[in-house]
C-alpha positions in Angstrom: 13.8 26.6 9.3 10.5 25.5 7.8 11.5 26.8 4.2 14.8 24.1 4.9 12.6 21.2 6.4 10.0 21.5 3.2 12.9 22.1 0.8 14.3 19.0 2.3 10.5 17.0 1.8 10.2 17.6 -1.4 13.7 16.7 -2.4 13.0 13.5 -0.3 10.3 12.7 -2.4 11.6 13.4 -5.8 15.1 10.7 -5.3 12.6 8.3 -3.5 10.0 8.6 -7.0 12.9 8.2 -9.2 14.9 5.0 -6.9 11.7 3.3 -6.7 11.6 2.8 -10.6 12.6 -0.5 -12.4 14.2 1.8 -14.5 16.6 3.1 -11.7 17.3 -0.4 -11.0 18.5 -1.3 -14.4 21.2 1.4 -14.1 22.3 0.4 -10.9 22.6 -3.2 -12.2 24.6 -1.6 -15.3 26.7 0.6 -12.9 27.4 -2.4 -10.8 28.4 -4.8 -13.8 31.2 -1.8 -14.7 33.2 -3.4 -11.8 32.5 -6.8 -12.1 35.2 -7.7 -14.3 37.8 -5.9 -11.6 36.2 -8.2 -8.9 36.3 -11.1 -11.0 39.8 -10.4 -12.3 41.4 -10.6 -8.6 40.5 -14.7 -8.3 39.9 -13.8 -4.8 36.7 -15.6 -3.3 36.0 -12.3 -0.5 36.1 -9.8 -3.3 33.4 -12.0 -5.4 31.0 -12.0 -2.7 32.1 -8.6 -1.1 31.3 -7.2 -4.9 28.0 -9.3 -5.1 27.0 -8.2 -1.9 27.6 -4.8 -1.6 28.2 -3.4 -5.1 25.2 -5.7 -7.1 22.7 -6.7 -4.6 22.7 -3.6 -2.7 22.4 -1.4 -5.3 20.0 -3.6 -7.2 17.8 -5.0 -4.9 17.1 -1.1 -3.1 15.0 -0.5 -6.2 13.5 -3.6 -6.9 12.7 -3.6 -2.9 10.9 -0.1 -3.5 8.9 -0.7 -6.5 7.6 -3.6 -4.4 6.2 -1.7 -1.5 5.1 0.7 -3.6 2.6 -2.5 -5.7 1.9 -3.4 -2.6 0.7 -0.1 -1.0 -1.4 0.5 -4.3 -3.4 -3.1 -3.5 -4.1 -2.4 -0.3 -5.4 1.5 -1.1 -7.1 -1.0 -3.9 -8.5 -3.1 -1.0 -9.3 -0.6 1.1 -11.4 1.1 -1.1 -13.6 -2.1 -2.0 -14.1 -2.3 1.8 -14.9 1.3 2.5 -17.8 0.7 -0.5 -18.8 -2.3 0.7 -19.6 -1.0 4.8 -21.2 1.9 2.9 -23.5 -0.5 1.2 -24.2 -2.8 4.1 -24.6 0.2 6.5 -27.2 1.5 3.8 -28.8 -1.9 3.9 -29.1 -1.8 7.7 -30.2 1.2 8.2 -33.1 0.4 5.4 -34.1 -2.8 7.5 -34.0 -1.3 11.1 -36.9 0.8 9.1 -38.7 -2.2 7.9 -38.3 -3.3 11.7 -39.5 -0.1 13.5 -42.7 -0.4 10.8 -43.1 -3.9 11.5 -43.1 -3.4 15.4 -45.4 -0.2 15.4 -47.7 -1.9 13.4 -47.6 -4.7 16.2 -48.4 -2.5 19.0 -51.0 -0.7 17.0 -52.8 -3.8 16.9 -52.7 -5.2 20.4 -53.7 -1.8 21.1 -56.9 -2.2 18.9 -57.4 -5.5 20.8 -56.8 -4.4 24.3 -59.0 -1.1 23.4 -62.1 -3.5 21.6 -62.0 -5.4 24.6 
C-alpha cells in the first residue's frame, strides 16, 4: 500500500510540474483552437459559449491559474525569508542591549553601594 500511495505522489507531482507551465498552457490553447472552427461553424450562440467555456477557458486558464500560485508561493518564501533575517538581526540587537542594560544597572548598584558603604 505505501509503495501505491508514493508511486501515486510522485506521479502527482510530476503532471502538476508539467500543467503548471506556460508552456502547457499554450498547447492547451492550441488544442482548444482545433475545435473552434466546429463550434463556430454551428451559428449556434450555446455552442460558442459552451466551447469558450469549457473547451478554451478551462483548459487555458488551469495553467495560467497554476503558474500564478506557483509566483506567488515563490514571493512569499521570498518574503518570508527577509523576515526570518530580519527577527534574527533584531533579536541579535536585543539581546546585545539587554547586555548594555544589565552593565548599566550593576554598575548603578555598585555605586549606591559605595555610597551607602562610605557613609
Amino acid at each position: 500500500m505505501r509503495k501505491i500511495s508514493s508511486f501515486n505522489t510522485k506521479l502527482a507531482a510530476k503532471i502538476t510540474a508539467g500543467v503548471s507551465t506556460m508552456w502547457c498552457a499554450y498547447i492547451f490553447a492550441a488544442l482548444a483552437l482545433i475545435s473552434l472552427p466546429s463550434a463556430l461553424k454551428t451559428g449556434d450562440v450555446v455552442v460558442i459559449v459552451g466551447w469558450i467555456a469549457q473547451t478554451f477557458l478551462q483548459l487555458v486558464l488551469l495553467s495560467i491559474i497554476m503558474v500564478g500560485q506557483n509566483l506567488q508561493s515563490r514571493h512569499s518564501e521570498i518574503r518570508a525569508d527577509a523576515d526570518y533575517e530580519t527577527n534574527i538581526e533584531a533579536k541579535k540587537d536585543i539581546e546585545t542591549l539587554m547586555k548594555r542594560l544589565d552593565s548599566i544597572e550593576n554598575d548603578k548598584l555598585d555605586k549606591i553601594l559605595n555610597i551607602l558603604e562610605n557613609k
